[in-house]
C-alpha positions in Angstrom: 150.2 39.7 89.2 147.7 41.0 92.1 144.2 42.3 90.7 144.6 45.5 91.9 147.5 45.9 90.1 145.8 44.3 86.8 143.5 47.1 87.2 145.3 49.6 87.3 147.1 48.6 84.2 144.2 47.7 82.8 142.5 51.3 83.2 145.0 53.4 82.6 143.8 55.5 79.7 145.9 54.3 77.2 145.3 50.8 78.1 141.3 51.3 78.3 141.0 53.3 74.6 142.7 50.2 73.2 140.5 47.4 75.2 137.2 49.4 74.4 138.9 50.2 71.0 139.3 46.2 70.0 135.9 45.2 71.7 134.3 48.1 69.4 135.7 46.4 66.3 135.5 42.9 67.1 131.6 43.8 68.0 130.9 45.7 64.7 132.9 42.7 62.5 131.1 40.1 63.7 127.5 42.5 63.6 129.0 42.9 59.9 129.2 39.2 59.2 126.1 38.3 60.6 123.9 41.0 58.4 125.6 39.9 55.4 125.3 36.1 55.9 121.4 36.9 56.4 120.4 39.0 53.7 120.8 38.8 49.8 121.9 41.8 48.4 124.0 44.7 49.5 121.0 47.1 49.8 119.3 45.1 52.0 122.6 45.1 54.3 122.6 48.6 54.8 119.0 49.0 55.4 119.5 46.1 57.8 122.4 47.7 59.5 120.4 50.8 59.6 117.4 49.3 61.2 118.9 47.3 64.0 121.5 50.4 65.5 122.9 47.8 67.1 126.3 49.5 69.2 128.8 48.7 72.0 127.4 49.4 75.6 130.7 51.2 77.2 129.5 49.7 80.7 129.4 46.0 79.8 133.0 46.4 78.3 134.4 47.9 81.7 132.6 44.9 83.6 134.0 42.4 81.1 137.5 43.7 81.8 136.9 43.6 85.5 135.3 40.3 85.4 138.3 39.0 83.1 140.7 40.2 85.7 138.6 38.5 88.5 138.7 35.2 86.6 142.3 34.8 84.8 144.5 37.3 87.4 146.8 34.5 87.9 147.6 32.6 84.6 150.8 33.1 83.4 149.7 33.9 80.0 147.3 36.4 81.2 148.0 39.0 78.5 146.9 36.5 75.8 143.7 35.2 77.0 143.0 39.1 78.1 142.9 39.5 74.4 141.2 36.7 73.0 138.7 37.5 76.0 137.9 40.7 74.6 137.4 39.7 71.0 135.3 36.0 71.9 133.2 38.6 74.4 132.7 41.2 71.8 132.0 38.6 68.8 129.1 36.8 71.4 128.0 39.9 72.5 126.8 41.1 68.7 125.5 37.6 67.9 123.1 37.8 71.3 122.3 41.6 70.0 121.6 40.4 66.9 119.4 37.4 67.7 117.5 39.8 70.0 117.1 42.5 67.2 116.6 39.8 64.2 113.5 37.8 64.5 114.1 36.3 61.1 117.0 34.1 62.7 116.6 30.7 64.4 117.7 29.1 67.9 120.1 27.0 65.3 121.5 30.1 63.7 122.2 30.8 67.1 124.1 27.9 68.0 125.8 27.4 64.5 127.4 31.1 64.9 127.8 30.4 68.9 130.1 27.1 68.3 132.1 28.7 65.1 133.0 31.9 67.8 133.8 29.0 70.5 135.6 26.9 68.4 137.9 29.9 67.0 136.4 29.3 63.4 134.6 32.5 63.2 137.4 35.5 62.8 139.1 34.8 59.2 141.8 36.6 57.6 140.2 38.8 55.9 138.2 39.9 58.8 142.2 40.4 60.9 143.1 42.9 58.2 139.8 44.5 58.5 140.6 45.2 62.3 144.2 46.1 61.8 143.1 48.8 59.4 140.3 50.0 61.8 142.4 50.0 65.3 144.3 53.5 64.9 141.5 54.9 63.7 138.9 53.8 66.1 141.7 54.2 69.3 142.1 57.9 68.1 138.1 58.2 68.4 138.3 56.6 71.8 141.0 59.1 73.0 139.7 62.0 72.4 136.4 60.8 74.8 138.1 59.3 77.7 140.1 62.0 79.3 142.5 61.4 82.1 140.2 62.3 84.5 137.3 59.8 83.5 140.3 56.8 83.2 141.3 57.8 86.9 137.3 57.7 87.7 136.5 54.5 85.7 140.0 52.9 87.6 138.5 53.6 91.2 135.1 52.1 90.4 137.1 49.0 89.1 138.8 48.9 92.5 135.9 48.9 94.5 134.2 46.3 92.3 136.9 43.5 93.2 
């Protein structure tokens, strides 16, 4: 498929809720795991959590989407690595947030967590079911912010990007 035409699938609103709408999840999963596997007791998670308001930046997600297009646009399983794009971008994106954030963590924490997301040994079962039981959920908050309007916008500045 052409890029242009990736793009406009890509960004049509439906489309964008659910990519943002995964990369949200993936993100706060992986944000979850990290928090836990550093601290000791459930109270110190949330206060952890709490302290670092560590979020999704809406504009790196449209450029990873863009970028992903640029790079993969014609592989025959594009659909696939699209997706496991999103989630490998979203679960390196919280560990990089978090390192930044978390000056309790090591260069070697770093790299264990990097090559465990690399190596596909990072997103478990249980953490699946925790995304299939967020996705409606979180796409319904997504649809309600990104009208038409700002889809057709958001699909014009992707044009002119590639």
């Amino acid at each position: 498929m052409k890029k242009n035409e990736l793009i406009k699938q890509k960004f049509k609103k439906t489309n964008l809720v659910e990519s943002i709408a995964k990369y949200q999840i993936y993100y706060q999963i992986a944000l979850g795991i990290l928090v836990k596997d550093s601290c000791f007791d459930k109270d110190e998670m949330a206060l952890k959590l709490q302290e670092l308001q560590l979020d999704i930046d809406i504009e790196n997600i449209l450029n990873i989407i863009v970028k992903l297009i640029n790079t993969f646009y014609e592989e025959k399983e594009f659909e696939e690595i699209f997706e496991d794009n999103i989630k490998l971008n979203a679960f390196l994106h919280s560990l990089k947030d978090f390192m930044t954030k978390n000056s309790d963590l090591t260069e070697k924490t770093f790299e264990v967590y990097q090559q465990k997301i690399m190596n596909d040994e990072f997103f478990d079962i249980k953490m699946q079911l925790h995304f299939q039981e967020e996705l409606e959920e979180r796409k319904a908050y997504w649809e309600n912010l990104i009208t038409p309007k700002i889809a057709m916008d958001l699909e014009e500045s992707a044009l002119k990007m590639i």
